[in-house]
N, C-alpha and C positions, 0 to 999 in steps of 0.2 A: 127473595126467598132462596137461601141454600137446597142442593141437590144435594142429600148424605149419600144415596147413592154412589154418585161420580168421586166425590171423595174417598171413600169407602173405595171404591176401584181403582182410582190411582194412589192411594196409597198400599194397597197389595201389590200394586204393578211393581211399583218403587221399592217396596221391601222384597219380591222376590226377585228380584233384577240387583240389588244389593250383595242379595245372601249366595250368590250363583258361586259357584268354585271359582276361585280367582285364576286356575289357568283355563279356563273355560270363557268365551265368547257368552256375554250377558243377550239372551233369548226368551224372548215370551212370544207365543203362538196365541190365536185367539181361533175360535170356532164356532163358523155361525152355516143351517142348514135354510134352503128356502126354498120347501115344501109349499105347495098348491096347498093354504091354509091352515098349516101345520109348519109356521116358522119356529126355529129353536137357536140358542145361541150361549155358548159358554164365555164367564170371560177370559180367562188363562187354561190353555193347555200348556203342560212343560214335559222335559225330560229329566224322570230321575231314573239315574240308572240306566236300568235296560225298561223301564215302564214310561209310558205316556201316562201322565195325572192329570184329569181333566180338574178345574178350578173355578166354583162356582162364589161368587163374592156377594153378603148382603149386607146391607147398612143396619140392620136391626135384627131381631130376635126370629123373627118369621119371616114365608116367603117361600115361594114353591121351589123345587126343587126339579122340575118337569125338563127339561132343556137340558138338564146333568145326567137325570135318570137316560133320555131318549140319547143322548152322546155313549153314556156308559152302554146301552145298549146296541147302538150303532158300529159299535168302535168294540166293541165283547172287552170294554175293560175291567178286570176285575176289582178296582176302587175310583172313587171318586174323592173330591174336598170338598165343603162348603167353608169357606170363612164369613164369619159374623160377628156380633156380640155375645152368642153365646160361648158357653163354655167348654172345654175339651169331651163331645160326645163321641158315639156313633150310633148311625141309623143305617141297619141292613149293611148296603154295602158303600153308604157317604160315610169318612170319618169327618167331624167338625172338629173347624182349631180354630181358637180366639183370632179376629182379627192381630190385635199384638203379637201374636205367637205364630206367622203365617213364616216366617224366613226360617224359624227353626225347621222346616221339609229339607233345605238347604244345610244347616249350619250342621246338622248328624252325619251328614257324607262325607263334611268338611275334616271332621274331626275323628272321623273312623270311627264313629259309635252306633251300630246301627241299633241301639237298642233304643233309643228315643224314635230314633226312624220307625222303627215294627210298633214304640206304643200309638205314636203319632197317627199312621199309615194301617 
């Protein structure tokens, strides 16, 4: 039986460690808290900019959001990511970006357009 899951995770790892500015050291952070009961755990945190983006990865459509929300909170960031199979949403303060489309956070910096950054983000 396949884990979509783990797939789904290493290939966002892969794709945003790809998309990272080429004079830039390829970096991915991960974030896990362990709370008396109250475990939580991001899988990517990055640096874009001058912001920490916390990055929540699901292999399908649905899927809580709890562990991103309690970091964003933790951390007073003012956005988060999910990537999945859904489609370019947002919810509150998560923007969603298609699994496929996870390296474009990267490739807008790259190319000095922050205007895909700000729809993205």
């Amino acid at each position: 039986m396949v884990n979509k899951g783990v797939i789904a995770e290493i290939y966002s790892g892969l794709e945003l460690i790809k998309n990272q500015l080429d004079n830039e050291a390829a970096v991915l952070y991960h974030w896990q808290r362990e709370k008396r009961g109250n475990q939580a755990e991001v899988d990517y945190v990055i640096e874009l900019g001058d912001k920490i983006v916390p990055i929540e990865v699901k292999s399908g459509i649905k899927g809580k959001m709890q562990s991103l929300r309690i970091f964003m909170e933790e951390k007073k960031s003012k956005f988060g990511v999910r990537t999945s199979l859904e489609n370019f949403a947002r919810m509150e303060k998560i923007n969603i970006i298609p699994l496929y489309a996870i390296g474009a956070i990267f490739k807008a910096k790259k190319n000095n357009t922050l205007t895909l950054t700000k729809q993205i983000l």
